[in-house]
C-alpha positions as CSV (number, residue, x, y, z in Angstrom):
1,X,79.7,156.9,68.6
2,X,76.8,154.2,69.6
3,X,77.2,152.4,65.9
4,X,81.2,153.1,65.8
5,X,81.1,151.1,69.5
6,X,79.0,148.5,68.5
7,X,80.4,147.7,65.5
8,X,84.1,147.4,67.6
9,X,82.5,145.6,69.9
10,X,81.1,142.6,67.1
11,X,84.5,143.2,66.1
12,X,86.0,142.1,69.1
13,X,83.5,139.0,69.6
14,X,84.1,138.1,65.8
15,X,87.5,137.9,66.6
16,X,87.5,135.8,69.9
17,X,84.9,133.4,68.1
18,X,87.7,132.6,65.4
19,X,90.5,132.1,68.1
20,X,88.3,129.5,70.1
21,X,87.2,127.9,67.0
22,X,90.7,127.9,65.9
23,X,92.4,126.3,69.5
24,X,89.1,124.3,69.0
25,X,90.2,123.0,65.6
26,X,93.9,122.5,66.6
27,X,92.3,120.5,69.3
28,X,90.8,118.3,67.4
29,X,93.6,117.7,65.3
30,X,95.8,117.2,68.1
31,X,93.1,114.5,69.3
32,X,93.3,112.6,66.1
33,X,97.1,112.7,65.6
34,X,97.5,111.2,69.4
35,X,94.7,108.6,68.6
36,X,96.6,107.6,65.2
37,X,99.9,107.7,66.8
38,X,98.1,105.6,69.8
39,X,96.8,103.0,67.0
40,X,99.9,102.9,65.5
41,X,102.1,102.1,68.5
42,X,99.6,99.0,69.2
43,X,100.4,97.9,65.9
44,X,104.1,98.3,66.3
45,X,103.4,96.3,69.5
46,X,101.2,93.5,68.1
47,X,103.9,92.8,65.2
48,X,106.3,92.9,68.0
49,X,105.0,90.2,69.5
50,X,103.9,88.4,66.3
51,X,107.5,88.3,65.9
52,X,108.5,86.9,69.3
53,X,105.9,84.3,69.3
54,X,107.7,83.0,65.8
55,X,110.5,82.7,67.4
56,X,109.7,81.4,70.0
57,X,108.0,78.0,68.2
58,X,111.1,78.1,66.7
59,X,113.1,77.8,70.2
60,X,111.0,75.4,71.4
61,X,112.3,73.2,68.6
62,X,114.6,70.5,70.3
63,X,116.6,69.9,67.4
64,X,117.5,73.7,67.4
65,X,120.8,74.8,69.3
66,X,121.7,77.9,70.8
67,X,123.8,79.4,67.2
68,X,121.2,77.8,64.9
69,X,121.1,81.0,62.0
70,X,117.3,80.7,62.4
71,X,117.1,81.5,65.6
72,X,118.2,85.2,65.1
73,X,116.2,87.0,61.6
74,X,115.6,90.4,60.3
75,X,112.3,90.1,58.7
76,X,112.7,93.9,57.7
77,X,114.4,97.2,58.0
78,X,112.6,97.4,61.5
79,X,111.0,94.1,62.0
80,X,113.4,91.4,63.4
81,X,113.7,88.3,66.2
82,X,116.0,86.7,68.6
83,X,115.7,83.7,70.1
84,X,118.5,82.6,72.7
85,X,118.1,79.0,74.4
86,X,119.8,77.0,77.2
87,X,119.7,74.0,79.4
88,X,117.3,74.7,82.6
89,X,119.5,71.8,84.1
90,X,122.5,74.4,83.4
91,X,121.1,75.6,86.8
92,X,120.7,74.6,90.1
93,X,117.7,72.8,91.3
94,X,117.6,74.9,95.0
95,X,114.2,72.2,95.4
96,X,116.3,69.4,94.5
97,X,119.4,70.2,96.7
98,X,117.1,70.8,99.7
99,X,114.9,68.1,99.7
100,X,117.8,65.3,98.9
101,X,119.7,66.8,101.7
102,X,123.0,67.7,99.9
103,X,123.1,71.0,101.5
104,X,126.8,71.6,101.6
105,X,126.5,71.9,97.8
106,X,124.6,75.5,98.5
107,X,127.6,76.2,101.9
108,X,130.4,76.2,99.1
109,X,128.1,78.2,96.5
110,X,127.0,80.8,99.2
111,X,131.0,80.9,100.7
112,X,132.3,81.6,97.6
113,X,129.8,84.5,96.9
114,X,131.1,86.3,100.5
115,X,128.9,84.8,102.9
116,X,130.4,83.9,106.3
117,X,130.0,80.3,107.0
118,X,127.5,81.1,109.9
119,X,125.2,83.3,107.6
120,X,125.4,80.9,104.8
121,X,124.2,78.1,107.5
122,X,121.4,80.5,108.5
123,X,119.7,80.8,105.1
124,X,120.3,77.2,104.2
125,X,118.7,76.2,107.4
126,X,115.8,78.6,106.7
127,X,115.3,77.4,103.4
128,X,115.3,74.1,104.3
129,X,112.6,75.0,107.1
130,X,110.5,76.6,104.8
131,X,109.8,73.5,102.5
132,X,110.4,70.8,105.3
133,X,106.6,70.0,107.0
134,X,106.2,70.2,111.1
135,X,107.7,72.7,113.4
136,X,110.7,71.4,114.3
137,X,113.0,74.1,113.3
138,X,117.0,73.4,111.9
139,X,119.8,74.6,114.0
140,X,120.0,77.9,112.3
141,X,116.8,77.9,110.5
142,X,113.3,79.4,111.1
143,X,109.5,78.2,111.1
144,X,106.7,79.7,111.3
145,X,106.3,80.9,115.0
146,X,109.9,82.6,114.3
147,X,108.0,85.0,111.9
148,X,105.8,86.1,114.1
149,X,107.9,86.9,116.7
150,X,110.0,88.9,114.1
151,X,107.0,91.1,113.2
152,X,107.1,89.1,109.3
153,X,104.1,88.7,107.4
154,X,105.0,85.7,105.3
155,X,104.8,82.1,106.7
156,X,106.4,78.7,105.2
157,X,104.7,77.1,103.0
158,X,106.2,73.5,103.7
159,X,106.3,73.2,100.3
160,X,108.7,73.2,97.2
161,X,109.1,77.0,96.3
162,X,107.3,78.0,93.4
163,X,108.6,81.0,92.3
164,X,111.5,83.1,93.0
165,X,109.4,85.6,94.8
166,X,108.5,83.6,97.6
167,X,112.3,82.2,97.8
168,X,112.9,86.0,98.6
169,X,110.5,85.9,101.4
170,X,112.8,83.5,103.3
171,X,114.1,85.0,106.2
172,X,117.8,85.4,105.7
173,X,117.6,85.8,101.7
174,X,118.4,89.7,101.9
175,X,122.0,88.7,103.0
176,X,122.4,86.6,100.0
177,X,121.2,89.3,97.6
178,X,123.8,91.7,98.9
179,X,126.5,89.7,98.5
180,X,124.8,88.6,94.8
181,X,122.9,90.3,93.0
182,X,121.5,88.4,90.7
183,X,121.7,85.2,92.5
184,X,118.5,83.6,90.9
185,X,120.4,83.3,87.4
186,X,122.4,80.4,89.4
187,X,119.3,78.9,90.0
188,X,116.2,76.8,88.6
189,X,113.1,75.5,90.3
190,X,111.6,73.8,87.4
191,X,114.8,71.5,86.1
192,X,114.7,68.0,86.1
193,X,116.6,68.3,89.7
194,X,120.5,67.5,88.7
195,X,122.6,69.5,87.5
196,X,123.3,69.2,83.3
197,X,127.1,69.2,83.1
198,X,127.2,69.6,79.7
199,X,125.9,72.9,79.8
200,X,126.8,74.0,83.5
201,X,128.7,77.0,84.4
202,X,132.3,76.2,86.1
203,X,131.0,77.9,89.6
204,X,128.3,75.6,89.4
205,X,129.5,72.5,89.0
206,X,132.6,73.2,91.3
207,X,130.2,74.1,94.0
208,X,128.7,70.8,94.0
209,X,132.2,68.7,94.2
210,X,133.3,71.3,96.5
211,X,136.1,72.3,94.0
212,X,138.4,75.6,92.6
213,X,136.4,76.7,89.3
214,X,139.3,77.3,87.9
215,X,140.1,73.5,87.9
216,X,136.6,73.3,86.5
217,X,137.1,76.3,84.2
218,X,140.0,74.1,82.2
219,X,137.3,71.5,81.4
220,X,134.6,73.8,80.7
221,X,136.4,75.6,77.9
222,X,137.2,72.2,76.2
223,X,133.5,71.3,76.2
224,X,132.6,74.2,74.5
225,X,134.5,74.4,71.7
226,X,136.4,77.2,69.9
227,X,132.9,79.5,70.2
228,X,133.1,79.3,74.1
229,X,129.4,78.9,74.2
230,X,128.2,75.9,75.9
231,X,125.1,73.6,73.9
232,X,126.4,75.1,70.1
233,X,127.5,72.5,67.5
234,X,131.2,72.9,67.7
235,X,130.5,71.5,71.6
236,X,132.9,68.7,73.2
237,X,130.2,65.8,73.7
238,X,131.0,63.9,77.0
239,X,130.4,60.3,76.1
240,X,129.7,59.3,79.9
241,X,130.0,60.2,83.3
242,X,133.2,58.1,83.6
243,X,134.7,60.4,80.8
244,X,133.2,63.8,83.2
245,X,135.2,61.9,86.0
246,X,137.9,61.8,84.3
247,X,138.4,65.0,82.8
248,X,138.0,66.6,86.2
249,X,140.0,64.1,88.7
250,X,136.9,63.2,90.6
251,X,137.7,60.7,93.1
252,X,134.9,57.4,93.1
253,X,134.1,57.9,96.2
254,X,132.9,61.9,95.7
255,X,131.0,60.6,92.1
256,X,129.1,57.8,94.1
257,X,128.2,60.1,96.8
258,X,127.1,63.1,94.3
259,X,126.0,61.0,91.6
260,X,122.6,62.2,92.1
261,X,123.2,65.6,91.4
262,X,124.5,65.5,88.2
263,X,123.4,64.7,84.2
264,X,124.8,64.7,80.9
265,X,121.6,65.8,79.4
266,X,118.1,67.7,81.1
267,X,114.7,68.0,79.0
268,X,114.1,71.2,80.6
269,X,114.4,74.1,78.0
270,X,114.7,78.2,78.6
271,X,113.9,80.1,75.7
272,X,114.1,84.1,75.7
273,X,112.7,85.8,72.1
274,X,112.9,89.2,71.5
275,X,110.6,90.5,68.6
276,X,111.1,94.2,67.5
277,X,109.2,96.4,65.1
278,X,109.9,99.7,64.6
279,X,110.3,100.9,68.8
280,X,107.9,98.4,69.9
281,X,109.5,95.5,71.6
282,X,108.3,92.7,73.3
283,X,109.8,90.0,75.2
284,X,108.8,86.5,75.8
285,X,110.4,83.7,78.2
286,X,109.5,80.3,78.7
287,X,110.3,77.2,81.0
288,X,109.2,74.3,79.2
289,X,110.2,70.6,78.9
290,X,110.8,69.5,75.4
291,X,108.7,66.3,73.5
292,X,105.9,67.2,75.9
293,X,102.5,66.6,74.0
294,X,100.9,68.9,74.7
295,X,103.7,71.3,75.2
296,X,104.4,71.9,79.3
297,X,105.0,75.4,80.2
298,X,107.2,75.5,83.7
299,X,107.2,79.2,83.5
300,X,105.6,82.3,80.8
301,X,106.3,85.5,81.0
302,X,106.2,88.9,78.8
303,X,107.3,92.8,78.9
């Protein structure tokens, strides 16, 4: 019974020494297949944005516009690039407008959007405040000693905003993101300052004449051509500001007062490539202003 029971018992141990090894094995394997499929996904993502970088040389190209074939390329079955470019001056300069003082441009922008004139006036005045020097504060506005007595971290710079981020810091700003999401798509920090009408949305350019977009929509479809894409090659080119008069019934008097604000042409580019390989994709944006040598990045950013 001694020998029978010992015997069972190496039994038992061979078998629990073949299961460990066994989950030690699988282990292993497991190990090597998520390292593999780990090295593999970093390849997927290097190609990815091998492939966004090439197009985006091929954006930054200022002799490229925005339905150029070689801005969009499958490379193969899985690998491919886009590459869509605009007019930075397409926005609004919100440094531009608040520094030259045309801040009734940003009251008929913000109105139209749902603000009530009195909370539009409120985060124009703060804006202004928070890139104006000294403590005097606007009307409706806020300095820096109104933080504090609001319990707010942030202070004004007295500076041009540099990014969006600290825009959004502005006391007032969360009003203007309810009633538009998405508001910073209407606007540019790194433009040239006016806005380019020959790319400009209708909303845009009505906002700074203080006109219906619908009266501006009628010349905006004619500029861009059949496609309905403004800055392709089948474009409406306006000759000259007298021709933009023109076309919109501008009287002198508003063009010579707003004449500031407005271009046919900015050197400011956007470009947004996409590269793709496989389920790796990678994304990279630019603000730069073309026949810069070397080339002048406003803004970089990838995901």
């Amino acid at each position: 019974m001694d020998r029978n029971h010992s015997r069972g018992s190496a039994l038992i141990m061979v078998f629990w020494c073949l299961l460990l090894l066994g989950m030690a094995v699988f282990g292993v394997v497991e190990m090597v297949q998520l390292s593999m499929e780990h090295t593999s996904n970093m390849e997927l993502a290097m190609e990815a944005r091998a492939l966004a970088s090439s197009g985006l040389a091929l954006g930054l190209n200022p002799q490229l516009l925005k339905d150029d074939p070689l801005l969009s390329k499958k490379v193969a079955a899985d690998r491919r690039y886009n590459v869509l470019i605009g007019s930075e001056g397409a926005r609004l300069n919100l440094n531009y407008i608040l520094i030259s003082g045309h801040r009734e441009i940003l009251e008929n922008l913000f109105t139209r959007w749902g603000l009530k004139m009195d909370d539009a006036q409120h985060v124009i005045d703060c804006l202004y405040d928070w890139v104006t020097p000294g403590d005097l504060r606007s009307l409706n506005g806020a300095k820096a000693a109104d933080y504090e007595k609001a319990g707010l971290k942030q202070r004004p710079t007295y500076q041009p905003f540099q990014s969006f981020d600290e825009v959004e810091q502005v006391m007032g700003m969360d009003m203007l993101e309810k009633a538009k999401p998405g508001w910073q798509d209407s606007f540019s920090l790194w433009s040239k300052g006016p806005l380019d009408v020959s790319e400009a949305p209708p909303e845009l350019i009505a906002a700074i004449f203080g006109i219906d977009p619908k009266r501006v929509a009628v010349f905006t479809e004619a500029r861009n051509g059949k496609d309905g894409i403004a800055g392709t090659a089948d474009d409406l080119p306006l000759k000259d500001m007298k021709t933009f008069q023109q076309q919109l019934g501008i009287s002198d008097l508003a063009m010579t007062t707003l004449d500031n604000q407005i271009t046919l042409k900015d050197p400011t580019r956007r470009v947004k490539s996409v590269g793709q390989a496989g389920g790796s994709q990678v994304i990279i944006s630019v603000v730069t202003q073309l026949g810069t040598s070397p080339i002048q990045y406003y803004l970089w950013s990838e995901q």
